[in-house]
N, C-alpha and C positions, 0 to 999 in steps of 0.2 A: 768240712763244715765245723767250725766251733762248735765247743759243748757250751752250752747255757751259763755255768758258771765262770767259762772265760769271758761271754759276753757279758755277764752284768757286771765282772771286776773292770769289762770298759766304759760302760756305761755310768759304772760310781765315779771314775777317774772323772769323764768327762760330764757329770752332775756335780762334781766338786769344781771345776776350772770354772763352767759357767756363772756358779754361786761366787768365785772372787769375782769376773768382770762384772756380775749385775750389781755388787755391793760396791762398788766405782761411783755408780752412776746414784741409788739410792739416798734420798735424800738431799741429792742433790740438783735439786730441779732437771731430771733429762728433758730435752726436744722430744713434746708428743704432737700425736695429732688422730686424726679419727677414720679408719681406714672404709667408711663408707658403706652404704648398703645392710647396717645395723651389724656391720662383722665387730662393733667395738675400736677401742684405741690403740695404740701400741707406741711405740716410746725407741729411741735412740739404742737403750738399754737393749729391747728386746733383737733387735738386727744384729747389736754386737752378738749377744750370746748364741744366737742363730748361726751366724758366719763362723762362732769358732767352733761351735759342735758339728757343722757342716764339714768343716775340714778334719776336724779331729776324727770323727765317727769312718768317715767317706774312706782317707787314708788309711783305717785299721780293719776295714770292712768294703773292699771295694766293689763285689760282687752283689752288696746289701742293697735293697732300696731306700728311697729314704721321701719321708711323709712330714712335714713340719708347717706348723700355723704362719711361720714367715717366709717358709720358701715357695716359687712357682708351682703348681702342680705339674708332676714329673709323668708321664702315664707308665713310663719305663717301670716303674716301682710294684704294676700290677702280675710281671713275670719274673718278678725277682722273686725266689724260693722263700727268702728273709729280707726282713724292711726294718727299718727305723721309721719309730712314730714318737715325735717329738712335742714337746710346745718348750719353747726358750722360756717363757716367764707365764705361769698359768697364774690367772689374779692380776693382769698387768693396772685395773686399774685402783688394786689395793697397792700396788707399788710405784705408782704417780704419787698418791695419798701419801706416801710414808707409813706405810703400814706393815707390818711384818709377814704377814701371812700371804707372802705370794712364794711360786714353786718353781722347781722345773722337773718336766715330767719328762721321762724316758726309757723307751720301751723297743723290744725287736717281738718283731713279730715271723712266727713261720707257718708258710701257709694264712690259715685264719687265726690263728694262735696265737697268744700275747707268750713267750718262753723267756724273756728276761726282763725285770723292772726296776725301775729308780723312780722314787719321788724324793727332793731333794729341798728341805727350806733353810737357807744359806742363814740367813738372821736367827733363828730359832735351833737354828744347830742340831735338825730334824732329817735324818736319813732314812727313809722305808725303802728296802729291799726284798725282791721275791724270783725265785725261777721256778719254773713249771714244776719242777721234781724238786721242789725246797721248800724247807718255811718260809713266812713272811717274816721279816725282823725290823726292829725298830732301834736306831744304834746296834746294832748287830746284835741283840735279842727278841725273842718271840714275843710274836704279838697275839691277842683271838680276839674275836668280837664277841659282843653280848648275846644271849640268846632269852630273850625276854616277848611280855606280851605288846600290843599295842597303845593299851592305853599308861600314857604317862610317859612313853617314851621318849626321847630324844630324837628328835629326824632332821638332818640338814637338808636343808632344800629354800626354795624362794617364795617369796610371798602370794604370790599365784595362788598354790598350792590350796592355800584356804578355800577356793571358787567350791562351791556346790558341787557343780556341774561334773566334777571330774569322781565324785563320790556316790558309790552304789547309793547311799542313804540320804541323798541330795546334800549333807553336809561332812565337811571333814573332822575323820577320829580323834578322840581324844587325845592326840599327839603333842609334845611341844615341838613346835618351829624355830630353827635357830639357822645360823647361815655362815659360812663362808668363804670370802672370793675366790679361792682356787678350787676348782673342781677337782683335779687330782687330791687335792688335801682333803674336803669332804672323803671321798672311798678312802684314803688312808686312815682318816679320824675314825669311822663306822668300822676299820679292819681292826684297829684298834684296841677297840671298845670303850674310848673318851665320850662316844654317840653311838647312839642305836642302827642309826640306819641313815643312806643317804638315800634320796629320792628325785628324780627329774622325770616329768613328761615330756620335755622338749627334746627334739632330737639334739644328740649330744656327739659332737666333731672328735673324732679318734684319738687325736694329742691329749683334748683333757681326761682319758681317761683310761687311755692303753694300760699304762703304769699303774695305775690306782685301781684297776679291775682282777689285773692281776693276786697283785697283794692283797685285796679283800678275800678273793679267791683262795689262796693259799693259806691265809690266816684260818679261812673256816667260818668263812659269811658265804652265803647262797648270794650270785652273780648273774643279772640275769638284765636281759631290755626291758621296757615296761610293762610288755604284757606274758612274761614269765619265759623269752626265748632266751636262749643260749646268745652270748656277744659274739658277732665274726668282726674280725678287722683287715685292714690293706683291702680293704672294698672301695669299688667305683667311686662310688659318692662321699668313703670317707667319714659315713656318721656312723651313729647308731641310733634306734629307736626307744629313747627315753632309758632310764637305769632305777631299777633296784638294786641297792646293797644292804644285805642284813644278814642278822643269823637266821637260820633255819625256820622257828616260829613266829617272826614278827616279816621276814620277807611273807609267808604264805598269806598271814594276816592283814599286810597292806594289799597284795595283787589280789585276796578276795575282794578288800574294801573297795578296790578302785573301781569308776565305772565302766 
């Protein structure tokens, strides 16, 4: 079995190949279309980058599973020891727009454990890497999150979030709201500490966040589902139940606020 840090030197390789073929396609009007059943859109771009980490990853890890937002669901993936959990382009419809902030995240997982991370933004020239037993680095320097109160804070997350209904106090904290497209780049930005904290209730698909749970994790932000459990992954159904990522004080201070 590989150690963790041979896995994420394959996983940067193959977060770097990805970032050349998606920057191909990038602005340059790719063939989208909308995959139906409110799963969102996805693009020419995102299949290439899918097919080459499928072969690259598969070939240098062939005993690994493998989990990705463009490929079939594989069930073989649930006995494999270690998985790949992927998304080729998280943000795919900030990168139809022309916009730079889309990613690619990628992740092994062992067991329920996320043990090696990549989130990768080709245009922004933004590499976060983390293994279980490493720091989190940002171009191969350390990262931390903030550890601050709630009010005034910075919190990514989407507009929803405002509703009453979801707040002990029937209204939401003093927080600023800010957003954006790529859910792995959110928990990277909050690992960071460019933002306080990310936040979703919605349950949240494995690709967008295998990677970015990690490296929050390692940086020294408390990691948790929405209502303060531990994240598992290479599960059944492939989600998780909503995310807090923050530091220490203002993670406890939203999972009080929340209702």
């Amino acid at each position: 079995m590989q150690a963790p840090s041979d896995d994420l030197d394959l996983l940067i390789r193959a977060a770097h190949e990805a970032g050349q073929i998606a920057l191909r396609f990038w602005r340059r009007d790719p063939v989208a279309w909308d995959k139906g059943g409110g799963a969102g859109p996805v693009t020419e771009a995102d299949l290439a980058v899918n097919d080459a980490m499928l072969a690259m990853l598969t070939a240098a890890r062939p005993d690994y599973g493998w989990l990705s937002e463009e490929s079939e669901a594989d069930p073989a993936r649930l006995d494999a020891q270690r998985c790949f959990i992927v998304d080729p382009i998280d943000g795919t419809r900030a990168f139809i727009d022309g916009q730079d902030g889309f990613s690619h995240s990628l992740a092994i997982a062992d067991g329920s454990r996320i043990i090696a991370a990549v989130v990768h933004l080709p245009v922004l020239d933004l590499t976060y890497t983390a293994t279980a037993d490493g720091p989190a680095l940002l171009n191969g320097q350390p990262i931390a999150p903030t550890d601050r109160d709630i009010d005034g804070a910075g919190v990514l997350t989407y507009r929803g979030i405002s509703d009453g209904q979801y707040w002990r106090s029937g209204a939401m904290p003093g927080f600023q709201r800010e957003f954006r497209s790529s859910l792995a780049w959110r928990l990277s930005l909050a690992a960071e500490g460019r933002f306080d904290a990310a936040l979703s209730l919605r349950a949240a698909w494995e690709w967008d966040i295998a990677a970015g749970s990690l490296i929050a994790e390692r940086a020294g932000a408390r990691v948790t589902d929405r209502r303060g459990r531990p994240m598992q992954f290479n599960s059944p159904r492939a989600q998780v139940d909503g995310l807090i990522v923050a530091g220490p004080t203002l993670h406890r201070q939203l999972l009080e606020a929340l209702a």
